[in-house]
C-alpha positions in Angstrom: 1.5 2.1 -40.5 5.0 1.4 -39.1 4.9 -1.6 -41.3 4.5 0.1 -44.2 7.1 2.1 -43.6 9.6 -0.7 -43.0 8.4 -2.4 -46.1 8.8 0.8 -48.5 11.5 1.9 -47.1 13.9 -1.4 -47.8 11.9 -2.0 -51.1 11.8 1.3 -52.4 15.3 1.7 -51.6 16.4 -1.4 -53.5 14.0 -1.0 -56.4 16.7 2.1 -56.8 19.5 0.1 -57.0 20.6 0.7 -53.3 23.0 -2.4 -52.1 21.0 -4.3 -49.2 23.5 -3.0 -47.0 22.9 0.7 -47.4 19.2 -0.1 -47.7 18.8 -1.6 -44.6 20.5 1.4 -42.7 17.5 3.7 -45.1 15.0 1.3 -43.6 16.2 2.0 -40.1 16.6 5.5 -40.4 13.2 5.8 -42.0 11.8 4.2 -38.8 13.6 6.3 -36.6 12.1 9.4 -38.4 8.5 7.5 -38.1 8.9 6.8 -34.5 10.4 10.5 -34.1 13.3 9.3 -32.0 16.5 10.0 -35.2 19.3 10.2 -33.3 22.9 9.0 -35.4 24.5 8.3 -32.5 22.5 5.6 -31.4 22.4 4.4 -35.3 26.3 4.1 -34.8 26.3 2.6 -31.6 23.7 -0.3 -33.1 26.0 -0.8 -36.6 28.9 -1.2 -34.3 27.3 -3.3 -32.0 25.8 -5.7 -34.5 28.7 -7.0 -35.7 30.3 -7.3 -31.9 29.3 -10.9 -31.6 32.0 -13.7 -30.1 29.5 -16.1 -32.4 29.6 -14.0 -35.9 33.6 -15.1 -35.6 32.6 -18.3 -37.0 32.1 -16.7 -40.5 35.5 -15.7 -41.3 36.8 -19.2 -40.6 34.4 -21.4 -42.0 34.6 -19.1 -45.3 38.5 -19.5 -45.4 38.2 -22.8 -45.0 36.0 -23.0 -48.2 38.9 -21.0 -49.6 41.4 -23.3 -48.6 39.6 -26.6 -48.9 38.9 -25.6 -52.7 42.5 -24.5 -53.8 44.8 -26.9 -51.6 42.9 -30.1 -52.9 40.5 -31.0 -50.3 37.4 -31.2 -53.2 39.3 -32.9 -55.8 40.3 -36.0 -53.3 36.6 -35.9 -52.5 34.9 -35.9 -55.5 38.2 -38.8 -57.0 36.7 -40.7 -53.6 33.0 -40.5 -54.6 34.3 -41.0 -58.0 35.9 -44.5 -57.1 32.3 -45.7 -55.3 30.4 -44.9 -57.8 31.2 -43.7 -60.4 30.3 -46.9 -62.3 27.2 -47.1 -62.1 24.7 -45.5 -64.5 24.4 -42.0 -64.1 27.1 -42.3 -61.5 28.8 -38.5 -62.4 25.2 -37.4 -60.8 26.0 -39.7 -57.4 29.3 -38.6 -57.3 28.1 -35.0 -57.2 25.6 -35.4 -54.6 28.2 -37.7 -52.6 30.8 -35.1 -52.8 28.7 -31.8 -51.9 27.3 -33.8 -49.0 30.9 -34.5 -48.0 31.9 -31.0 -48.4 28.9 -29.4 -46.9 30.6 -30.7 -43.7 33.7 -28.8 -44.8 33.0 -25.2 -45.6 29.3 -24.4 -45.1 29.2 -22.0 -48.4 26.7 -22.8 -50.8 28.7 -21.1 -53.3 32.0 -22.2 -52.7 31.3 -26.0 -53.0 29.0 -25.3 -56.0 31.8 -23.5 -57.8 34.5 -26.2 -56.9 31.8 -29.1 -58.2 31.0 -27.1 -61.1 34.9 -26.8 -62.3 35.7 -30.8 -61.5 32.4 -32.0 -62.2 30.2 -30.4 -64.8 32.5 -30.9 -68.5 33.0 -34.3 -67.2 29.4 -34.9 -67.1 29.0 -33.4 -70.6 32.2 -35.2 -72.1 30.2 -38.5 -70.5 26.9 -37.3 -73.1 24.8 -36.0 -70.0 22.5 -33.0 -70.6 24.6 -30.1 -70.0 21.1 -27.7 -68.4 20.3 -30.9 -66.2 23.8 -31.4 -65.1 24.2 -27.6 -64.2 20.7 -28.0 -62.3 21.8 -31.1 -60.4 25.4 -29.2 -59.3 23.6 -26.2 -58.5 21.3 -27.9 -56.1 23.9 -30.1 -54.8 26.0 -26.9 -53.6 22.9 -25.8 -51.5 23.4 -28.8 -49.0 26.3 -26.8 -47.4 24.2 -24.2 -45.4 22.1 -27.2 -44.0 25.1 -29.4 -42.9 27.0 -28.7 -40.0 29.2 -26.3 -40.1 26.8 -23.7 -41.6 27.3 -20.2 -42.0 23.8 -19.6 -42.4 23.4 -21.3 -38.9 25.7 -19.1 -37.2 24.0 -16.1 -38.5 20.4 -17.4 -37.7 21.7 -18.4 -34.0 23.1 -15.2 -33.4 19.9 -13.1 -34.7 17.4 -15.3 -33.3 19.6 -16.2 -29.7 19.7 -20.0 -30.3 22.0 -22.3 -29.7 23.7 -22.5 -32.7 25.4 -25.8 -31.4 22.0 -27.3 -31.2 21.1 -25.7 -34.5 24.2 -27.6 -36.1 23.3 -30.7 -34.7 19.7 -30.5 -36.0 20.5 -30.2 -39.2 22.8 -33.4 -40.3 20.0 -35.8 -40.8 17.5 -32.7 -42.9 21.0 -32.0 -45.2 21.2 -36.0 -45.6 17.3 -36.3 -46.6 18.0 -33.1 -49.2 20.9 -35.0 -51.0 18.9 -38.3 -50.4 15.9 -36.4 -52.7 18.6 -35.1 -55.4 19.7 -38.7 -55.3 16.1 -40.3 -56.1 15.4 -37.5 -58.6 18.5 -37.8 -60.8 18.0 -41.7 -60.8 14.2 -41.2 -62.5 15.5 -38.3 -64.7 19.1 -40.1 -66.0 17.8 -43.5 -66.2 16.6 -43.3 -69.9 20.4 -41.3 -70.9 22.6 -43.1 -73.1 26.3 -42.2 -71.7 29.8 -43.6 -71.3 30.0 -44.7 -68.0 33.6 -45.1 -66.7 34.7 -49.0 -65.3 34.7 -49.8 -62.3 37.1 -49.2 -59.8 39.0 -52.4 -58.2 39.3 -52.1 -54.6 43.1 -51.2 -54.9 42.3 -47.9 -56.8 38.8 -47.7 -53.9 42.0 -47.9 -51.1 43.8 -45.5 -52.8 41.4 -43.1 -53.0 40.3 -43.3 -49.7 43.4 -43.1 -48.2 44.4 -39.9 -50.1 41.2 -38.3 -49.3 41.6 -40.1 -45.5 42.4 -36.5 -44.2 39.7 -34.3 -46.1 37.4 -36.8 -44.5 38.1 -36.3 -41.0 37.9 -33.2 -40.5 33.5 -33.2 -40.7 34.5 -36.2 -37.8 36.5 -33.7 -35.9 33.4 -30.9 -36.3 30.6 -32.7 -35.2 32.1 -35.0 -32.3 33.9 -31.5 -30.9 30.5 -30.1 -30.9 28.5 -33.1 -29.7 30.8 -33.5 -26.4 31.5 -30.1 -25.7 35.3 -30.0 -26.5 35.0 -26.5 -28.2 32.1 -24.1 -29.3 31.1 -23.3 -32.6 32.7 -20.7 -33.2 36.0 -22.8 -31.7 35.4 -25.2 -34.6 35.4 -22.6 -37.1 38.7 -22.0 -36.2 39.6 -25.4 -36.1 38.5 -26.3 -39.3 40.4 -23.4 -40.7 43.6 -24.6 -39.1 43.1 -27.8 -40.2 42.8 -27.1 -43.7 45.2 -25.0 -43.6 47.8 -27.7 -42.4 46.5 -30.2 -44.5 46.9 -28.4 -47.6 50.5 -27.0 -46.9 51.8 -29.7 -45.4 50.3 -33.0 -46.3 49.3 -32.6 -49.5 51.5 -29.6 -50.8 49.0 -27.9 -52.9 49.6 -24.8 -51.2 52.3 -22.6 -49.8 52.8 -19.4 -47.7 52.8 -17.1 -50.7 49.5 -19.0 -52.4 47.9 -18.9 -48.7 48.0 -15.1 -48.7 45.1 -14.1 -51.5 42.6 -17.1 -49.9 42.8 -14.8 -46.5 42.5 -11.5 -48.6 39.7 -13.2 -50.8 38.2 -14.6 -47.0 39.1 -11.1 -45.3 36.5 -9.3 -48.2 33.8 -11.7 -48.2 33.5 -11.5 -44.5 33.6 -7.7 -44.7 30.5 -7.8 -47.0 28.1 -10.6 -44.6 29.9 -8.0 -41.7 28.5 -5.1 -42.8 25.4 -7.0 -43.8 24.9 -8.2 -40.0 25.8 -4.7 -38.5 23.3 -3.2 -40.7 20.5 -5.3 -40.2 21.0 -5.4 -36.4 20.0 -1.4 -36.7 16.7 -2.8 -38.4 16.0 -5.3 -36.0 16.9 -3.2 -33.0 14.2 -0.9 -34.5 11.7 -3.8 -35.3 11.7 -4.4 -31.1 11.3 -0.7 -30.4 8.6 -0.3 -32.7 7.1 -3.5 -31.7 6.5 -4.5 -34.9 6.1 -8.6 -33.8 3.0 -7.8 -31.6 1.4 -6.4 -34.5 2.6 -9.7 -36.6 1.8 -11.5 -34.2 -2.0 -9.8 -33.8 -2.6 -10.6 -37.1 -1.8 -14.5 -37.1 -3.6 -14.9 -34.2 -5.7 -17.2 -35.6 -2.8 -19.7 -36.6 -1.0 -19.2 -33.4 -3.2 -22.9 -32.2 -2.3 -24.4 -35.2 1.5 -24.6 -35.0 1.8 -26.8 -38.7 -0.5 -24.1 -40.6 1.8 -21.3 -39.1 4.6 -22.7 -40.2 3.6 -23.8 -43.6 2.4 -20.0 -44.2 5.9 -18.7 -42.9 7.3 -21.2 -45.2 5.5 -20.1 -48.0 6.3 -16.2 -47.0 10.3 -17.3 -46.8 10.0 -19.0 -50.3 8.6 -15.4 -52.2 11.4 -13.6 -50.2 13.9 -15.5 -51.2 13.4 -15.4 -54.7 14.2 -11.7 -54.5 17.0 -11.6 -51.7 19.7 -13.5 -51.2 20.4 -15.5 -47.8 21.9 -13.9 -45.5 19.6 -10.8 -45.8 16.7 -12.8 -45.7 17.8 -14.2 -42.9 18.7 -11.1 -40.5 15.5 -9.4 -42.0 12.9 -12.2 -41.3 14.4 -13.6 -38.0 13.8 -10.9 -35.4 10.5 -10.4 -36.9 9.2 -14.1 -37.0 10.9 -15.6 -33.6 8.5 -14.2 -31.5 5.6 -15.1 -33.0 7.3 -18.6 -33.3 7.4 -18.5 -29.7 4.2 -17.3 -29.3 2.9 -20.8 -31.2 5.2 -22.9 -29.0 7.2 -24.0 -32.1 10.4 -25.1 -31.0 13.1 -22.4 -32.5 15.4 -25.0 -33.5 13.0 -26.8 -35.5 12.3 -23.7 -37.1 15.6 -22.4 -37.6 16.9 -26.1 -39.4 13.6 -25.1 -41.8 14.0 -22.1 -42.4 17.9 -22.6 -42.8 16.9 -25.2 -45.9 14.4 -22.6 -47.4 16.8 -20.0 -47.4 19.2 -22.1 -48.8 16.9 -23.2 -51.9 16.4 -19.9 -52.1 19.9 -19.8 -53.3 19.0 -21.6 -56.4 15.8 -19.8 -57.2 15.2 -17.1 -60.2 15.8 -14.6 -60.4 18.0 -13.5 -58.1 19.4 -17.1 -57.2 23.1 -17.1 -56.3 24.2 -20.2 -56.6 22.2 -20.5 -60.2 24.7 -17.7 -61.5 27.8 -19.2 -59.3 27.3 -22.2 -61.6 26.9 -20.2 -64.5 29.7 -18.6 -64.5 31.8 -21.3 -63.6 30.4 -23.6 -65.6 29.9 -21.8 -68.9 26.1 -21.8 -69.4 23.6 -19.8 -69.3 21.3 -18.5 -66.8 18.4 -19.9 -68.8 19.7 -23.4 -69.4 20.9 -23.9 -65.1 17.6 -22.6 -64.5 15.5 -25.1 -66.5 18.0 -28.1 -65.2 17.4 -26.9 -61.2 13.4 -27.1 -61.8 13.5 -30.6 -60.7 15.6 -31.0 -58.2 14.3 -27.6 -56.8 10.9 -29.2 -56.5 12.2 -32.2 -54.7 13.8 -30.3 -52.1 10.9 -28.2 -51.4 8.7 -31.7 -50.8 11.4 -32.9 -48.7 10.8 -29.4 -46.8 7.1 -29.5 -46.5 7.3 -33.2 -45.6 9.6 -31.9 -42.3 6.4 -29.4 -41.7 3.7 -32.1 -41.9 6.5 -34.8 -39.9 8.7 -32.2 -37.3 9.5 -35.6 -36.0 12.0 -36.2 -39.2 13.8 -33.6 -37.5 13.8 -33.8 -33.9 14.0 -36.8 -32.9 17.6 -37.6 -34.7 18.3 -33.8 -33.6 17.7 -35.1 -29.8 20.1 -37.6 -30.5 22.8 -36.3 -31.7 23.1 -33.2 -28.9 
């Protein structure tokens, strides 16, 4: 019974039109009234606390340093870099995409914001070259979702801080699963361009290479800076969100002069709001999950998978499969604080290793980004990009299917992502 009730409650209370927000506080006070223990002062005590996380810090930072790597030129050195490598070969617009948005995964950790800076460099470049304007949407769109995989994640900071894993660990874990994603994109635009007929630009000489590289020299070290801080213990992830912030920051007003005090200001108001949304977002859902231990709603989910609690593989495939219909109808950070306190327990109960999980159920939240109807990233791209929802939809089909097999294939093999996670932390 107290299931149902936390199921109609959100659902009911979206299916009016209710922001998630607003209808995660409904679900909570709806469980309070089941549980006959409503009290608003402890409601305001657990929205306040929520959000009273050293961790959660890391959002704000890594999201202005989206901000600022987009407007004060990080991207477009990135994507002229990728473009000098490879931009020569057949279909090369398509590698330089998937180049740059691994590149700038280990920049920002926004899905959105790297798919909206690739769509506006990348995507009429690609149709001025004679690719297929759906496809090329499709392969930007899927591109943008390496971010929340790659190190420094947003998505990882919020999983770490509702499930109580290390989100250092968690960062580290994921470099070699975002790697295999944009190593599926890269295999699947090969088969799909190979029969196009496009201009393909000359090649680069190794003087214009040099050039490139040595102008996009400081964009690059920063994911250098990230990951060795982290792997050596020189500053917490939430240290390197503010680091990479900084950094950005400097970078573009000082090195390469694409931004100045007065353009700085609306990145941090633009920063300051989005942060205030995933805020709330966390606060709210922390009332939920607070709830979800007091009504003891993982015993029950965990009484009813008993019988794939000896099977860890099975367990996981079905909370796989559970994450993927979820996410086509919320977006990722709400799946995330819903599904988290619920499932850790019983991934604990199954002696699945909650880093393992977390880098999987990071990536299926993340394609979740990119899947109909409610896909983020899909109308990011859109809107960016000029095309319809129909025709980014039907180009992301592809790629969407080849990330998924790259996910399942970490289910059947955890092995593809522990053993280099051991390694690296």
């Amino acid at each position: 019974m107290t299931i149902a009730v936390f199921v109609l409650s959100l659902l009911g209370a979206m299916a009016l039109g209710v922001p998630i927000a607003f209808s995660l506080l409904i679900c909570g006070v709806a469980l309070m009234v089941h549980l006959n223990m409503f009290d608003a002062q402890i409601l305001a005590q657990n929205l306040i606390e929520g959000s009273n996380s050293f961790p959660l810090l890391a959002v704000p930072f890594f999201m202005l340093a989206g901000e600022v790597m987009n407007a004060g030129g990080l991207s477009r050195r990135i994507v002229n870099f990728a473009m000098a490598c490879v931009g020569h070969i057949k279909g090369g617009l398509g590698y330089v995409t998937i180049m740059a948005a691994v590149i700038m995964a280990a920049l920002s950790g926004s899905a959105v914001a790297d798919a909206a800076a690739l769509a506006s460099l990348l995507l009429p470049m690609m149709v001025a070259a004679g690719h297929d304007r759906a496809r090329s949407a499709g392969l930007i769109a899927s591109a943008g979702i390496i971010a929340p995989v790659i190190p420094p994640s947003i998505g990882f900071v919020i999983f770490g801080v509702a499930g109580n894993v290390s989100i250092s660990k968690l960062f580290m874990a994921g470099i070699v699963p975002g790697v295999l994603l944009g190593g599926a994109l890269w295999i699947t635009w090969w088969w799909l361009a190979r029969k196009e007929v496009v201009e393909v630009p000359p090649r680069k000489s190794m003087a214009e290479i040099s050039v490139a590289l040595r102008q996009a020299t400081w964009a690059l070290v920063l994911p250098l800076i990230v990951v060795f801080g982290l792997k050596f213990g020189v500053f917490t992830p939430t240290e390197a969100a503010v680091v990479a912030a900084v950094y950005a920051l400097l970078i573009s007003v000082f090195v390469y002069k694409e931004l100045n005090f007065k353009t700085v200001f609306p990145l941090f108001v633009n920063s300051a709001k989005t942060s205030a949304i995933v805020m709330f977002l966390v606060a709210a859902a922390m009332v939920s999950a607070w709830l979800i231990t007091v009504a003891n709603l993982p015993a029950e989910l965990i009484a009813v998978l008993q019988p794939m609690l000896d099977s860890p593989r099975l367990l996981m495939l079905t909370i796989m499969v559970i994450t993927m219909v979820v996410g086509t109808a919320l977006d990722m950070t709400p799946t995330i604080l819903l599904l988290t306190p619920v499932l850790m327990p019983v991934v604990k109960a199954a002696g699945i290793d909650p880093v393992y999980f977390g880098v999987l159920f990071i990536i299926n939240n993340a394609i979740g980004l990119i899947t109909p109807p409610v896909g983020t990233v899909l109308n990011a791209v859109a809107g960016v990009g000029k095309v319809s929802m129909d025709e980014v939809t039907r180009g992301v089909m592809p790629f969407m299917v080849a990330q998924f097999a790259i996910m399942f294939a970490m289910v059947a093999f955890p092995a593809l992502v522990m053993v280099p996670a051991r390694w690296f932390y």
